[in-house]
mmCIF file of the protein (N, C-alpha, C, O) and its ligand, coordinates in Angstrom:
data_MODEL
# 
_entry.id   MODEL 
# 
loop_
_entity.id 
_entity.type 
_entity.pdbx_number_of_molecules 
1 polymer     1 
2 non-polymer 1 
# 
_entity_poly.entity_id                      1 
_entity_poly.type                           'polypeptide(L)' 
_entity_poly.nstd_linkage                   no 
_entity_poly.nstd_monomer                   no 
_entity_poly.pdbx_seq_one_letter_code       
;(UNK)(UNK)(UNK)(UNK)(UNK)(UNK)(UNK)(UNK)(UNK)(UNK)(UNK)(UNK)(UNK)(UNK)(UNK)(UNK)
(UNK)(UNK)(UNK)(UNK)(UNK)(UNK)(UNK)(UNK)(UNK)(UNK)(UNK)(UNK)(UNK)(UNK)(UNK)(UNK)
(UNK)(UNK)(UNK)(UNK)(UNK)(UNK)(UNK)(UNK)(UNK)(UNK)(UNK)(UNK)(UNK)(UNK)(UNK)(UNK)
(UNK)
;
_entity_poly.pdbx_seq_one_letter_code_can   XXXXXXXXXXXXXXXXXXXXXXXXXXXXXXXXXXXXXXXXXXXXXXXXX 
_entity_poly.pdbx_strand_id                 A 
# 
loop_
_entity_poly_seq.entity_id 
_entity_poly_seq.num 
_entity_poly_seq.mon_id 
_entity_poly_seq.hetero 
1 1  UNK n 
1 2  UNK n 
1 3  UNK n 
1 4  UNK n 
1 5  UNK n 
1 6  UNK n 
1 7  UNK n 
1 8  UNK n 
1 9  UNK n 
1 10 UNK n 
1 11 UNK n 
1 12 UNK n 
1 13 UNK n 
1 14 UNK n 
1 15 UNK n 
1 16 UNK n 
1 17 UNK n 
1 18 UNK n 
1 19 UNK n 
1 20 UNK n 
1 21 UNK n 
1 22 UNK n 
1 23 UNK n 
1 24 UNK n 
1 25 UNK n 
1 26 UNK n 
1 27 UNK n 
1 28 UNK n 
1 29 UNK n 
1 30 UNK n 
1 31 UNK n 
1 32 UNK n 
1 33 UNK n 
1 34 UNK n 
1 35 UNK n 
1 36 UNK n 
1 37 UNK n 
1 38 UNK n 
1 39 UNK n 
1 40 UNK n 
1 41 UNK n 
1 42 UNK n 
1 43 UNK n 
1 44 UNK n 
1 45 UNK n 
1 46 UNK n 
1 47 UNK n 
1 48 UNK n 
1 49 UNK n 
# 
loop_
_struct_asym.id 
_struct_asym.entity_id 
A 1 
B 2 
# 
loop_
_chem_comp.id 
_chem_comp.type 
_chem_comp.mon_nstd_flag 
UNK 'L-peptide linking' . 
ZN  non-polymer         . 
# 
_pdbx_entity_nonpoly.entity_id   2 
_pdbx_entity_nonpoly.name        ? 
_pdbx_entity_nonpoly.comp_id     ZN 
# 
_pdbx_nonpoly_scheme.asym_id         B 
_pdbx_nonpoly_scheme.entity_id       2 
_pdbx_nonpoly_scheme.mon_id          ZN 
_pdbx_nonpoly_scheme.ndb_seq_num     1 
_pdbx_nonpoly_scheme.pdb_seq_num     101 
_pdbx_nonpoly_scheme.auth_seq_num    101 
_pdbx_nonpoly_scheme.pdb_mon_id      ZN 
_pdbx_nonpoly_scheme.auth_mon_id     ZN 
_pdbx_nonpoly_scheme.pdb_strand_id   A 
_pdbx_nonpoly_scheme.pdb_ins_code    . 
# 
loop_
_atom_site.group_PDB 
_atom_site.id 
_atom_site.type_symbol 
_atom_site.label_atom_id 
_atom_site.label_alt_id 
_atom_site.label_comp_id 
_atom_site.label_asym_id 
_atom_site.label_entity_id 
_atom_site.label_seq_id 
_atom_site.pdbx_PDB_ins_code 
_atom_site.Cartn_x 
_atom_site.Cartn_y 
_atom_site.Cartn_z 
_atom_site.occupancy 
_atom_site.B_iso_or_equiv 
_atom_site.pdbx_formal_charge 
_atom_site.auth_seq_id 
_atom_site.auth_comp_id 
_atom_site.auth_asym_id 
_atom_site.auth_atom_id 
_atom_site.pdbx_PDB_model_num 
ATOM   1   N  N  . UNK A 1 1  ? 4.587  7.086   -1.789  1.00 0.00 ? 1   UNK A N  1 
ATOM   2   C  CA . UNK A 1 1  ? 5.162  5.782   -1.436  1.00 0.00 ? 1   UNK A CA 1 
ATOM   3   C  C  . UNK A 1 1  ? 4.889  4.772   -2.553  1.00 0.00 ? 1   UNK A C  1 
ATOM   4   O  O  . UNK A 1 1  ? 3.853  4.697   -3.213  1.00 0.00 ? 1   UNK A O  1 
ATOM   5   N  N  . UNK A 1 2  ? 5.749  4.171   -2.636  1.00 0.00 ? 2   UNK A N  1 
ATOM   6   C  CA . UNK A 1 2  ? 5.925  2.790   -4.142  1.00 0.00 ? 2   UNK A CA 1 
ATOM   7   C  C  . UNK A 1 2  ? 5.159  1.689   -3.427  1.00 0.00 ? 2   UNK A C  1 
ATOM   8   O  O  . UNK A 1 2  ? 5.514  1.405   -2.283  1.00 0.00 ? 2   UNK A O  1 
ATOM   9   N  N  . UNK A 1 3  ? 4.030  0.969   -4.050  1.00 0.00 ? 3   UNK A N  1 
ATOM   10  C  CA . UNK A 1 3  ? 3.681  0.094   -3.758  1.00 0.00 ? 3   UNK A CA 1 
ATOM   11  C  C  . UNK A 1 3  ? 2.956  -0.597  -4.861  1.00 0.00 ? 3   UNK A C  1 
ATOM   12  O  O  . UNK A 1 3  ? 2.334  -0.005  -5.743  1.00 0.00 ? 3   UNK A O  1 
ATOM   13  N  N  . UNK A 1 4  ? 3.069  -1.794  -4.759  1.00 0.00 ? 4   UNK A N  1 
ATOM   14  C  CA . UNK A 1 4  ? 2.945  -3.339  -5.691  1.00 0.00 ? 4   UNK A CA 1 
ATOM   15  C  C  . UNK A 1 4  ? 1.064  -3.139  -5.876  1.00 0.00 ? 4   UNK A C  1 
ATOM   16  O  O  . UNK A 1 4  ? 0.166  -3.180  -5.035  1.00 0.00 ? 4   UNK A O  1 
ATOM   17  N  N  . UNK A 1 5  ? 1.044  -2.848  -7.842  1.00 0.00 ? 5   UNK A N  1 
ATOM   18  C  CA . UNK A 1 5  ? -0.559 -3.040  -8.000  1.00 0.00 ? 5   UNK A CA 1 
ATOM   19  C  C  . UNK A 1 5  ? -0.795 -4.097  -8.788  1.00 0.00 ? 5   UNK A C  1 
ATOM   20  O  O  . UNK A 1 5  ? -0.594 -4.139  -10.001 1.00 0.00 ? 5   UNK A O  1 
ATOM   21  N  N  . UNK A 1 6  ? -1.319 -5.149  -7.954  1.00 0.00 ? 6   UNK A N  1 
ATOM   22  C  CA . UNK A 1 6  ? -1.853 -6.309  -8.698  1.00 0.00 ? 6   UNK A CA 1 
ATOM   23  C  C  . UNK A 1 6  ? -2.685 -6.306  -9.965  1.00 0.00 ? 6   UNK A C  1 
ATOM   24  O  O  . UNK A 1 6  ? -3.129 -7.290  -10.556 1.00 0.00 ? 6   UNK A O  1 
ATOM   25  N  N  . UNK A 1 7  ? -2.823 -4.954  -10.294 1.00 0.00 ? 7   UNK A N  1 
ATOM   26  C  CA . UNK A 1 7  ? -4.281 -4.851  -11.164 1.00 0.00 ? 7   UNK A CA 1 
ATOM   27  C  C  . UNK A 1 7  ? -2.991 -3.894  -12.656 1.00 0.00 ? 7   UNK A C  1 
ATOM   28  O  O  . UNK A 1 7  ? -3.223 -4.019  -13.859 1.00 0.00 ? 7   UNK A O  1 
ATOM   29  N  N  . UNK A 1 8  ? -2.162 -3.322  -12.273 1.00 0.00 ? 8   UNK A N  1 
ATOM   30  C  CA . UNK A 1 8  ? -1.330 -2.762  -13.017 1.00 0.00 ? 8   UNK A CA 1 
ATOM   31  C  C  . UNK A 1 8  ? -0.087 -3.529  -13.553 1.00 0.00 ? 8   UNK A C  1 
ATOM   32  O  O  . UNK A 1 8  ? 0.520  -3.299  -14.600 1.00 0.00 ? 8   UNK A O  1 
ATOM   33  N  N  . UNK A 1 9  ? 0.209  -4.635  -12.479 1.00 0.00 ? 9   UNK A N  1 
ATOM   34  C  CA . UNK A 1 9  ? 1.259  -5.656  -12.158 1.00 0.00 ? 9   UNK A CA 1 
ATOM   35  C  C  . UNK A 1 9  ? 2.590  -5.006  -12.426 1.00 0.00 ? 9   UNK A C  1 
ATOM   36  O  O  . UNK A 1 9  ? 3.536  -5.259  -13.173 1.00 0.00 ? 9   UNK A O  1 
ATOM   37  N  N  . UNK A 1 10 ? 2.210  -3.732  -11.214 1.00 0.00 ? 10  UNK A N  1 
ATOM   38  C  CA . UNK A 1 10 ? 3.583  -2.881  -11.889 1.00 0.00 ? 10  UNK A CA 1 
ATOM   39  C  C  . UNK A 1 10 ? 3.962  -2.258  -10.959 1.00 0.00 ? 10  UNK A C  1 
ATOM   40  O  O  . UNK A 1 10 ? 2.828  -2.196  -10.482 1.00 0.00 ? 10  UNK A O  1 
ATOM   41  N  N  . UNK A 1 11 ? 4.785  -1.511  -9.963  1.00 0.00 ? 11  UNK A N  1 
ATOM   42  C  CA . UNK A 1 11 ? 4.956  -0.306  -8.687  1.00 0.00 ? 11  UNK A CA 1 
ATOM   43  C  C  . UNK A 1 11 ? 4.417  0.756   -9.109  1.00 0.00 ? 11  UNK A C  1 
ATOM   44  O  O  . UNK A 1 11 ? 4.765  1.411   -10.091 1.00 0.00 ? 11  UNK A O  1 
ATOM   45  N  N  . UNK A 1 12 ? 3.902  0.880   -8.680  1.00 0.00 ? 12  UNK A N  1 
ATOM   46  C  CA . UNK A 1 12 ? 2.938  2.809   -8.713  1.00 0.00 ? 12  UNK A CA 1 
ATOM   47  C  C  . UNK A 1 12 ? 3.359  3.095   -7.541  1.00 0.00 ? 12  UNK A C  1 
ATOM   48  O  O  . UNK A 1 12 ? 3.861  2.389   -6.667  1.00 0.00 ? 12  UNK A O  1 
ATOM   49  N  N  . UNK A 1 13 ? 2.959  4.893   -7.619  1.00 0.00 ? 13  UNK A N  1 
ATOM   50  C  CA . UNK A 1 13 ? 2.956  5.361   -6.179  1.00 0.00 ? 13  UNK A CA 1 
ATOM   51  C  C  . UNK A 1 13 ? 1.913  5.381   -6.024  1.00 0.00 ? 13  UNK A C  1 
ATOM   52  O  O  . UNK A 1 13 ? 1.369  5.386   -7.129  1.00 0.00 ? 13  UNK A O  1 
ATOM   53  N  N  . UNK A 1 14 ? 1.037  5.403   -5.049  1.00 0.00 ? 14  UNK A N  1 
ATOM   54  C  CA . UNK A 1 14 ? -0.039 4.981   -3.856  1.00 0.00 ? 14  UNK A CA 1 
ATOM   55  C  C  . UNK A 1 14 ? -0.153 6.247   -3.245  1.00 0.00 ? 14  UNK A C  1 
ATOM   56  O  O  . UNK A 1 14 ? 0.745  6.872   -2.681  1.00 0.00 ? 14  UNK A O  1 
ATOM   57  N  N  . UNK A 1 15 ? -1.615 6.654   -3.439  1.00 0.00 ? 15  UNK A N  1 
ATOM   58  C  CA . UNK A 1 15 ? -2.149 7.734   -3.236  1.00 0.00 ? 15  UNK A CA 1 
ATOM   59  C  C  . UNK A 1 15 ? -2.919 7.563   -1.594  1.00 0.00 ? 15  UNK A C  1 
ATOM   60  O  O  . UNK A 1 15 ? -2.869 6.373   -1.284  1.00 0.00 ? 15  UNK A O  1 
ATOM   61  N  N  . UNK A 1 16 ? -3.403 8.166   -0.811  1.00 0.00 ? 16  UNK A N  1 
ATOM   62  C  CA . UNK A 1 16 ? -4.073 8.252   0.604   1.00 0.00 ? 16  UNK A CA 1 
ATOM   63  C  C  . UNK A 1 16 ? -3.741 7.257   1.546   1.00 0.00 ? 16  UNK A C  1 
ATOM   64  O  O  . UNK A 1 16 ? -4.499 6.583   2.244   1.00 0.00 ? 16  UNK A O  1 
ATOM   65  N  N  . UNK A 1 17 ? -1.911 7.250   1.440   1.00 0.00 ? 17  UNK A N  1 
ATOM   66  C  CA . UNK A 1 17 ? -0.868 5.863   2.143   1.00 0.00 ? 17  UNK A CA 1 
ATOM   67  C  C  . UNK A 1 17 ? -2.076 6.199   3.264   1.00 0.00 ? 17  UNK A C  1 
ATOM   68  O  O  . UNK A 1 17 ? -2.825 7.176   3.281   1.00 0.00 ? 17  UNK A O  1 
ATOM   69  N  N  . UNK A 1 18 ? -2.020 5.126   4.144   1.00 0.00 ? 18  UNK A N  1 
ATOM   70  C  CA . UNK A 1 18 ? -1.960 5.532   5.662   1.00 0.00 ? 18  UNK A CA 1 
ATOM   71  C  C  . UNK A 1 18 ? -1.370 3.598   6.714   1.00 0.00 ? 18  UNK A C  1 
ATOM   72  O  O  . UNK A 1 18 ? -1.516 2.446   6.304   1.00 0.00 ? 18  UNK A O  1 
ATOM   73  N  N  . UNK A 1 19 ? -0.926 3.959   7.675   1.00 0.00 ? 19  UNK A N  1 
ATOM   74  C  CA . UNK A 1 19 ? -0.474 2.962   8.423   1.00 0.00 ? 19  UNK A CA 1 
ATOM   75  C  C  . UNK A 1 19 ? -2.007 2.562   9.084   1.00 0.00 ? 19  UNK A C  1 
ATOM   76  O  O  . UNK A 1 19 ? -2.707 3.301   9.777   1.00 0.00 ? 19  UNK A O  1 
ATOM   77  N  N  . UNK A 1 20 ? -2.308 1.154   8.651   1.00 0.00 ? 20  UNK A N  1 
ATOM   78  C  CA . UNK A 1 20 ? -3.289 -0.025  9.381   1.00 0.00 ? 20  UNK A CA 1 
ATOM   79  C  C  . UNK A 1 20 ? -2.536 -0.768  9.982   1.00 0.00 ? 20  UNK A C  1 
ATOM   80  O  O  . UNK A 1 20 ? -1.345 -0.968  9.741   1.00 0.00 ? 20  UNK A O  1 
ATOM   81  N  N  . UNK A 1 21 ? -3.439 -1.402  11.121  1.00 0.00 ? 21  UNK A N  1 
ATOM   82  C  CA . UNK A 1 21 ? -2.936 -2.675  11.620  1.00 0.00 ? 21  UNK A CA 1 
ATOM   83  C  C  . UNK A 1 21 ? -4.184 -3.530  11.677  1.00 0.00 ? 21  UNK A C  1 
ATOM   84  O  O  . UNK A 1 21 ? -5.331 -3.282  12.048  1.00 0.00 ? 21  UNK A O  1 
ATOM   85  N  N  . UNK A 1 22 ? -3.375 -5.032  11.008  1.00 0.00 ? 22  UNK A N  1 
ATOM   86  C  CA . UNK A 1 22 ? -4.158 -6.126  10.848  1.00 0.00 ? 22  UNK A CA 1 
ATOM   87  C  C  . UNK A 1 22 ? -4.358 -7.002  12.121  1.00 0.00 ? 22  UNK A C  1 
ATOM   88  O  O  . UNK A 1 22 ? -3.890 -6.804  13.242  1.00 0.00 ? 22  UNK A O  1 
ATOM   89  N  N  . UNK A 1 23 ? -5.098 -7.936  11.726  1.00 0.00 ? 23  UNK A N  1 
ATOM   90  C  CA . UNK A 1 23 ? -5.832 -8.645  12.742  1.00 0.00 ? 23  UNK A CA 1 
ATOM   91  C  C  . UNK A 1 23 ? -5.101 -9.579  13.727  1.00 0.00 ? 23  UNK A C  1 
ATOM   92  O  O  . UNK A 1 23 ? -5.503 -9.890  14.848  1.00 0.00 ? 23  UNK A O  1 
ATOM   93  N  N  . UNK A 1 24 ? -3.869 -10.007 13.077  1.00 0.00 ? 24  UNK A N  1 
ATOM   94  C  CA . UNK A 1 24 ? -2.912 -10.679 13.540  1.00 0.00 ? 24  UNK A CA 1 
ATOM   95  C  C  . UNK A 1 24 ? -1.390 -9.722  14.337  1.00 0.00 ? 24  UNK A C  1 
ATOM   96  O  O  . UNK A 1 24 ? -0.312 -10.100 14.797  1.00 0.00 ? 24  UNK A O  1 
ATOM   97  N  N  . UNK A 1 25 ? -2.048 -8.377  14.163  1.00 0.00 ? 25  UNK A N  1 
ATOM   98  C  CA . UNK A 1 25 ? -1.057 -7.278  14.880  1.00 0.00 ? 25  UNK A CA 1 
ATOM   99  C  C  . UNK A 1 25 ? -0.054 -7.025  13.908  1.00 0.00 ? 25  UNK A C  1 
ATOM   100 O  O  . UNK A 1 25 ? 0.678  -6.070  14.168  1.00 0.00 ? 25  UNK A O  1 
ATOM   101 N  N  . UNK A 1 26 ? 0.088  -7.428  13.219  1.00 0.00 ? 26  UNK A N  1 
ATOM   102 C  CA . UNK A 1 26 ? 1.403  -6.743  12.145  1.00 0.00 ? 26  UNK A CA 1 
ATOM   103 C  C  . UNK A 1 26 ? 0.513  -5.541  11.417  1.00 0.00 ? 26  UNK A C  1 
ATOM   104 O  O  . UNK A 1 26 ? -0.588 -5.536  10.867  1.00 0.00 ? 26  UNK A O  1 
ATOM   105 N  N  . UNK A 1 27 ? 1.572  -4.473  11.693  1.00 0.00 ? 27  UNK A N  1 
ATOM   106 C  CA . UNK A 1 27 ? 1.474  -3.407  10.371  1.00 0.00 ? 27  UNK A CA 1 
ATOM   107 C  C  . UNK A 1 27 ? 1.512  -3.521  9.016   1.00 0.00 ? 27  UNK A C  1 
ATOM   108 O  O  . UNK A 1 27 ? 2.010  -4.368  8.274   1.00 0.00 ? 27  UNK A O  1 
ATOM   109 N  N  . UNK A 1 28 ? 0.916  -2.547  8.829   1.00 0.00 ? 28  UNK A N  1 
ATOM   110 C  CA . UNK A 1 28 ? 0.890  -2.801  6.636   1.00 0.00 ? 28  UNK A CA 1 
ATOM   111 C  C  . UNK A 1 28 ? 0.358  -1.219  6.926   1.00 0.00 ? 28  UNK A C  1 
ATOM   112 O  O  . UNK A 1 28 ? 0.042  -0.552  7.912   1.00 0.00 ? 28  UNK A O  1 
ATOM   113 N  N  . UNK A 1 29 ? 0.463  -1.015  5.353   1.00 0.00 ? 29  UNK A N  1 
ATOM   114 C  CA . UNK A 1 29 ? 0.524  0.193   4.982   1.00 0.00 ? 29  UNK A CA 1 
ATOM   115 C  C  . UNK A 1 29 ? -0.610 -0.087  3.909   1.00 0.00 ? 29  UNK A C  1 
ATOM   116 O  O  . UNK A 1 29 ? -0.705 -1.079  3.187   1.00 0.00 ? 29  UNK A O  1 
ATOM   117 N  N  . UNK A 1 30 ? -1.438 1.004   3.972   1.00 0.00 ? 30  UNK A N  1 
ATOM   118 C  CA . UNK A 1 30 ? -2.448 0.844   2.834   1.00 0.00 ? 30  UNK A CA 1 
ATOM   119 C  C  . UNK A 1 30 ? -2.463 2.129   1.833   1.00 0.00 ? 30  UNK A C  1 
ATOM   120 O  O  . UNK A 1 30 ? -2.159 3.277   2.158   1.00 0.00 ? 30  UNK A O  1 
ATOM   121 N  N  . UNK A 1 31 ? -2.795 1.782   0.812   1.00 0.00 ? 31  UNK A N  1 
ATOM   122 C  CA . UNK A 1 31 ? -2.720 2.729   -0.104  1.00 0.00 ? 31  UNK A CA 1 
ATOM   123 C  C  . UNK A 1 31 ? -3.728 2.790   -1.449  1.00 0.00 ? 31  UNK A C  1 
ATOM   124 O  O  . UNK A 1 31 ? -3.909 1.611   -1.754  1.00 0.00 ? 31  UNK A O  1 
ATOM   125 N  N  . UNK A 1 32 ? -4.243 3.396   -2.105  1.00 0.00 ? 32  UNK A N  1 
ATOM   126 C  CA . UNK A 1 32 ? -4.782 3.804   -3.576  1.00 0.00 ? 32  UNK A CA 1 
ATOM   127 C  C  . UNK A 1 32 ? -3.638 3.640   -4.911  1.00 0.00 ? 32  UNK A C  1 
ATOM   128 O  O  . UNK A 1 32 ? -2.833 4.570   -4.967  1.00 0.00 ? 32  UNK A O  1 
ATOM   129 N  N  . UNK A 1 33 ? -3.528 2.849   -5.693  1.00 0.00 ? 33  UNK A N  1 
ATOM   130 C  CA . UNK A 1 33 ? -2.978 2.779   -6.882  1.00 0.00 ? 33  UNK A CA 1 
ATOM   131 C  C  . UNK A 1 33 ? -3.351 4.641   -7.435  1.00 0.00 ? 33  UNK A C  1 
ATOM   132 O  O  . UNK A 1 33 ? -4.535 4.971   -7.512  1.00 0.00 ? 33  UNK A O  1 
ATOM   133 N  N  . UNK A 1 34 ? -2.637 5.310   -7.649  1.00 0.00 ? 34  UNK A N  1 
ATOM   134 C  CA . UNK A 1 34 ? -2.922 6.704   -8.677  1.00 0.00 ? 34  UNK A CA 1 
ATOM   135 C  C  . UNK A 1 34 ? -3.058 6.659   -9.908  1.00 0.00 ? 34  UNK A C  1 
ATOM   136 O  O  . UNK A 1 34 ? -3.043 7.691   -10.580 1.00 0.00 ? 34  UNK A O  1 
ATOM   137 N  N  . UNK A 1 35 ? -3.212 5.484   -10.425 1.00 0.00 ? 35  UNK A N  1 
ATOM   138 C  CA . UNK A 1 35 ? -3.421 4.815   -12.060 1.00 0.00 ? 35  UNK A CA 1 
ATOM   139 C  C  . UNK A 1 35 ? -4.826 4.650   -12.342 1.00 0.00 ? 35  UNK A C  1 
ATOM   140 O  O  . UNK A 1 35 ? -5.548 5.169   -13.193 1.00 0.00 ? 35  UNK A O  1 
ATOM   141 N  N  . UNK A 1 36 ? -5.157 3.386   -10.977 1.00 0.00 ? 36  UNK A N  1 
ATOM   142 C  CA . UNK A 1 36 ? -6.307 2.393   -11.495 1.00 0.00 ? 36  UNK A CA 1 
ATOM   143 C  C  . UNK A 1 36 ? -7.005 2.354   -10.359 1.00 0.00 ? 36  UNK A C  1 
ATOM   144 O  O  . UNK A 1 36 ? -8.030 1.676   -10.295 1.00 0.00 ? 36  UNK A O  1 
ATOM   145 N  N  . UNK A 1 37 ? -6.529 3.105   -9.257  1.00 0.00 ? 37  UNK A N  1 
ATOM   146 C  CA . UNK A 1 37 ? -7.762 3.291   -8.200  1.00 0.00 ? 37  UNK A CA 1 
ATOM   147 C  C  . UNK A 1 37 ? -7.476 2.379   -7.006  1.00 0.00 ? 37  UNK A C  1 
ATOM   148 O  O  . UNK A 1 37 ? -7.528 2.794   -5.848  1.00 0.00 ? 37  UNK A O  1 
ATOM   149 N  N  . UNK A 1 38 ? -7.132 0.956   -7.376  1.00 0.00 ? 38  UNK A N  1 
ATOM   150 C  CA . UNK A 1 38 ? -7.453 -0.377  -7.091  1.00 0.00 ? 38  UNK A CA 1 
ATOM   151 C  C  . UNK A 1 38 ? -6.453 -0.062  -5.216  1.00 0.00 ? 38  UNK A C  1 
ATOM   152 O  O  . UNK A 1 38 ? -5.466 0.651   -5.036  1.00 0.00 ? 38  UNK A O  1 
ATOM   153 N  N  . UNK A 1 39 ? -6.961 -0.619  -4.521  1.00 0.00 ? 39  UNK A N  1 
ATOM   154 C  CA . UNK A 1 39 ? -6.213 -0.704  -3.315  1.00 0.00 ? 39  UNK A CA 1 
ATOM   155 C  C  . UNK A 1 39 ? -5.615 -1.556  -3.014  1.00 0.00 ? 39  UNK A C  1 
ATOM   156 O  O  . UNK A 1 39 ? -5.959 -2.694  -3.333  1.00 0.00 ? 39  UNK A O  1 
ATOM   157 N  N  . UNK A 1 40 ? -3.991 -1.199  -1.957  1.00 0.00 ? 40  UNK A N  1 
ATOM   158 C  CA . UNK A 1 40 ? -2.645 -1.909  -2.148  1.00 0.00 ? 40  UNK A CA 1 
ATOM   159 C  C  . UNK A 1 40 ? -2.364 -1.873  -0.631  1.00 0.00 ? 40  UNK A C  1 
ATOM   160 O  O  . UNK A 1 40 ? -2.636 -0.950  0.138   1.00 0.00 ? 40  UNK A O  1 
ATOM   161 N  N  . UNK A 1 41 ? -1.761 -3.061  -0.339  1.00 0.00 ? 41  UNK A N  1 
ATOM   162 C  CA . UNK A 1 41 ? -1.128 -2.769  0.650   1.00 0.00 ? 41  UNK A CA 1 
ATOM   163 C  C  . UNK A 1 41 ? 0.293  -3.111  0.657   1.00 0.00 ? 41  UNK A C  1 
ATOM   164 O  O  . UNK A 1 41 ? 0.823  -3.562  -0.359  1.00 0.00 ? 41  UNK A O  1 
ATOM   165 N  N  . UNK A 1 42 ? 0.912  -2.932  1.694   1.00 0.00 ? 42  UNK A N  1 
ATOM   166 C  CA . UNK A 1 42 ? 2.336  -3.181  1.672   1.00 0.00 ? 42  UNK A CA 1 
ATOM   167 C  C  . UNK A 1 42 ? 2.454  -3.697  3.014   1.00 0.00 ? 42  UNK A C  1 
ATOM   168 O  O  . UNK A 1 42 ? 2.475  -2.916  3.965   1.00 0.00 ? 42  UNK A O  1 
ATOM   169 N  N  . UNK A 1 43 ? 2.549  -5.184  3.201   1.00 0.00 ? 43  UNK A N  1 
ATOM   170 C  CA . UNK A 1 43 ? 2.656  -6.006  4.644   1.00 0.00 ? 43  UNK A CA 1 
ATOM   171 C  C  . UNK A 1 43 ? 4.035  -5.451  5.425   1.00 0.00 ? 43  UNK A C  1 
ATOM   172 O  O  . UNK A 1 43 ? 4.938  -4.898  4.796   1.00 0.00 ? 43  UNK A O  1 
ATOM   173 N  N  . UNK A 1 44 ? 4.077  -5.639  6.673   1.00 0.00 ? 44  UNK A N  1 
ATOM   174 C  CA . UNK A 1 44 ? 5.547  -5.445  7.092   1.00 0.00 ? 44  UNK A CA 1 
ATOM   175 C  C  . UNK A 1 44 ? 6.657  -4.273  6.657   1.00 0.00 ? 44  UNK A C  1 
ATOM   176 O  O  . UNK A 1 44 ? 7.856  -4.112  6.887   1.00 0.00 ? 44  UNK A O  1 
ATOM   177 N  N  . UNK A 1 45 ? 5.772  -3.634  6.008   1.00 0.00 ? 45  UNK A N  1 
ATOM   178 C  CA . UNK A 1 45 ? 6.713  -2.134  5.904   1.00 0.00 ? 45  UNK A CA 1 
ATOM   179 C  C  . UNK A 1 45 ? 6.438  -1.018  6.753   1.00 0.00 ? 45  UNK A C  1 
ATOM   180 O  O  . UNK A 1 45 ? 5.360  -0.587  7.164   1.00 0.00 ? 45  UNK A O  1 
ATOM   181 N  N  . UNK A 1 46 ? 8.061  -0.478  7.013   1.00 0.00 ? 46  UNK A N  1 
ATOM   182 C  CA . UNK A 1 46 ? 7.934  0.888   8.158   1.00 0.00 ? 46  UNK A CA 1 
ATOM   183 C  C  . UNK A 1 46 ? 7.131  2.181   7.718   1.00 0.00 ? 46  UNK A C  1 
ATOM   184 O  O  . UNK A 1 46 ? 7.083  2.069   6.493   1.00 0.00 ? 46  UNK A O  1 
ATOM   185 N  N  . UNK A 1 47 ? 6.751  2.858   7.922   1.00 0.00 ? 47  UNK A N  1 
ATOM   186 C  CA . UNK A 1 47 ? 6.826  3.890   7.625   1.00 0.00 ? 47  UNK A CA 1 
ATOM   187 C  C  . UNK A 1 47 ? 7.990  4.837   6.822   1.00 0.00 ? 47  UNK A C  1 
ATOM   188 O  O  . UNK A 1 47 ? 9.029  4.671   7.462   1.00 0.00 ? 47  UNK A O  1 
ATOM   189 N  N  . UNK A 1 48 ? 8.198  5.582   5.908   1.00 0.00 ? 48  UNK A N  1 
ATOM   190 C  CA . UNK A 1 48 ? 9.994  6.005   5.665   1.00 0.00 ? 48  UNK A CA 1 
ATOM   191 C  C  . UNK A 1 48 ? 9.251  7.365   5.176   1.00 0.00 ? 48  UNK A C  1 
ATOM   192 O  O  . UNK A 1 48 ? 8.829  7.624   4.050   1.00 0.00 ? 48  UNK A O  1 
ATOM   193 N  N  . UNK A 1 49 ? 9.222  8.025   6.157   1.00 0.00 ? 49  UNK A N  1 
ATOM   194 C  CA . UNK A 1 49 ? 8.850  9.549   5.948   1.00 0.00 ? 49  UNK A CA 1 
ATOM   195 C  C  . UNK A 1 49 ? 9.744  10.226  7.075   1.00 0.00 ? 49  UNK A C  1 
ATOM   196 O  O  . UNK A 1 49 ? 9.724  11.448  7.228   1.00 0.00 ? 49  UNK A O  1 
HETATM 197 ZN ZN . ZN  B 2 .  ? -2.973 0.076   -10.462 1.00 0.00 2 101 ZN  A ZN 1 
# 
């Protein structure tokens, strides 16, 4: 899955995705940058598997 690395300032794919839910009940998707390690999330996105 493509997700936004602040630390790369670039789309990588995102290594150990998995669906969280935050504190305010919206979903996000969390993920590992496969570059730089750094962890990503992606607010308000579905799942697309
Ligand atoms: Zn990165």
């Amino acid at each position: 899955m493509q997700m936004y690395c602040v630390k790369c300032r670039a789309k990588r794919d995102a290594n150990e995705v998995e669906e969280v839910t935050m504190k305010n009940g919206k979903k996000a998707m969390k993920g590992k940058c496969s570059v730089c390690g750094t962890g990503m999330y992606k607010i308000g996105a579905k799942p697309t598997m």
